[in-house]
C-alpha positions as CSV (number, residue, x, y, z in Angstrom):
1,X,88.4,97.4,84.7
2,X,89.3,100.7,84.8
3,X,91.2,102.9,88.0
4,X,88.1,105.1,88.3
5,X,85.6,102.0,87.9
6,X,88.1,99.9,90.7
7,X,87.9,103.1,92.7
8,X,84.2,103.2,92.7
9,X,83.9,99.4,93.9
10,X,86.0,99.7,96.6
11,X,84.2,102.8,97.8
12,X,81.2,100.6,97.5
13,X,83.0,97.3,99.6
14,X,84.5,99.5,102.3
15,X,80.8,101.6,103.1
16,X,79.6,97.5,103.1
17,X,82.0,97.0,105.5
18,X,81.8,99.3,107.8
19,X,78.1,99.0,107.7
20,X,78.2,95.2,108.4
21,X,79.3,95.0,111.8
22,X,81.6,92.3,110.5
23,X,85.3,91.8,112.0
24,X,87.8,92.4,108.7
25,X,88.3,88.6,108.4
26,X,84.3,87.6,108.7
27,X,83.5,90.2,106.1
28,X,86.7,89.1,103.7
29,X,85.4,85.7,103.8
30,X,82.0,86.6,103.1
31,X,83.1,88.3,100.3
32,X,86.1,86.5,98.3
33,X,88.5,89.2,99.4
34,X,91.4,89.3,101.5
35,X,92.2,91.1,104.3
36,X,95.4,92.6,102.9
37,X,93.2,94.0,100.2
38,X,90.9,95.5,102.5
39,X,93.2,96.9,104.7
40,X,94.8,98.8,101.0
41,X,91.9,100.3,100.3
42,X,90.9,101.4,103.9
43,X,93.9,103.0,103.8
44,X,94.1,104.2,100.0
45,X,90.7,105.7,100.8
46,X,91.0,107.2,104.1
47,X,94.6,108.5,102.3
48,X,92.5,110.1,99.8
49,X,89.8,111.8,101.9
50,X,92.3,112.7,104.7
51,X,94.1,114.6,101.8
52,X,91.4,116.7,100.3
53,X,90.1,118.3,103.4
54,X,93.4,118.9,104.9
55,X,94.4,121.6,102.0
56,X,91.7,124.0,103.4
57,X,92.8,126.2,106.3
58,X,89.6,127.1,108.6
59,X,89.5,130.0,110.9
60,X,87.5,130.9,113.6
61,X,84.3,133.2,113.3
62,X,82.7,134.8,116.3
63,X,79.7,136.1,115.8
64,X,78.4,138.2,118.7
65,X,74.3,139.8,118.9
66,X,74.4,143.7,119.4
67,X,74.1,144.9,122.3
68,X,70.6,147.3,123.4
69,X,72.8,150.6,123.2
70,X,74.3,149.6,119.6
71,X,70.8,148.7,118.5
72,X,70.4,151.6,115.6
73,X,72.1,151.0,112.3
74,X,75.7,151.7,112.1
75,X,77.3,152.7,108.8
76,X,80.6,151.3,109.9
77,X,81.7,147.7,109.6
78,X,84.9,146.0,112.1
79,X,86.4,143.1,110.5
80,X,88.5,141.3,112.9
81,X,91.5,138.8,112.4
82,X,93.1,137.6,115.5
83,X,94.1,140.5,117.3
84,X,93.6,142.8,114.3
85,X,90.6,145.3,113.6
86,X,89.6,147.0,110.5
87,X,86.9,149.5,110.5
88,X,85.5,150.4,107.1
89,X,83.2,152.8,107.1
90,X,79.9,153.7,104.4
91,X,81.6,155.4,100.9
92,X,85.4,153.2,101.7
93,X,87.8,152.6,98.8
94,X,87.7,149.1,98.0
95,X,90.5,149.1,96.1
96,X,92.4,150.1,99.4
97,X,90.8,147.6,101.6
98,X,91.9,144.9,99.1
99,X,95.4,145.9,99.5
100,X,95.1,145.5,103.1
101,X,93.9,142.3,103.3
102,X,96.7,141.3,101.1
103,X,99.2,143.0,103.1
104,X,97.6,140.6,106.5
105,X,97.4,138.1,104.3
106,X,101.5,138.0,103.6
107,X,102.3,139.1,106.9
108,X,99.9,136.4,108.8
């Protein structure tokens, strides 16, 4: 058996698990596993999942309705980042704004 096919069976025992209701020793005796093995991949997989979702940084986003005297179409745009504001107007240079974001971006 192969890392990716052990991987997958695991995967499969620990969603059995958690799903049974069992205590770790009534479900390793149910099954012909012990509990240090289950404990290794509990943790091997929680490891694993813990690790791909911490590389992604999230942010914030407040989204807030237009009020009744800002009601017609602007052709303006505010991008806020923290205590930052950038308003591009209709016709900017992209190429500028780009550089901008970069600059927050190394400075943030």
């Amino acid at each position: 058996m192969n890392k990716q096919q052990r991987l997958q069976e695991w995967t499969t025992r620990i969603i059995d698990f958690k799903s049974s209701g069992l205590t770790m020793s009534a479900w390793c005796q149910a099954h012909g596993q012990t509990i240090h093995q289950l404990k290794y991949w509990l943790r091997k997989l929680n490891e694993s999942s813990s690790s791909a979702t911490s590389s992604s940084n999230w942010l914030p986003l407040a989204i807030h309705s237009p009020s009744a005297e800002f009601s017609t179409p602007s052709s303006s745009l505010t991008v806020r980042v923290g205590h930052l504001a950038i308003e591009v107007q209709a016709g900017f240079n992209p190429n500028l704004l780009q550089e901008i974001v970069r600059a927050l971006d190394l400075s943030c």
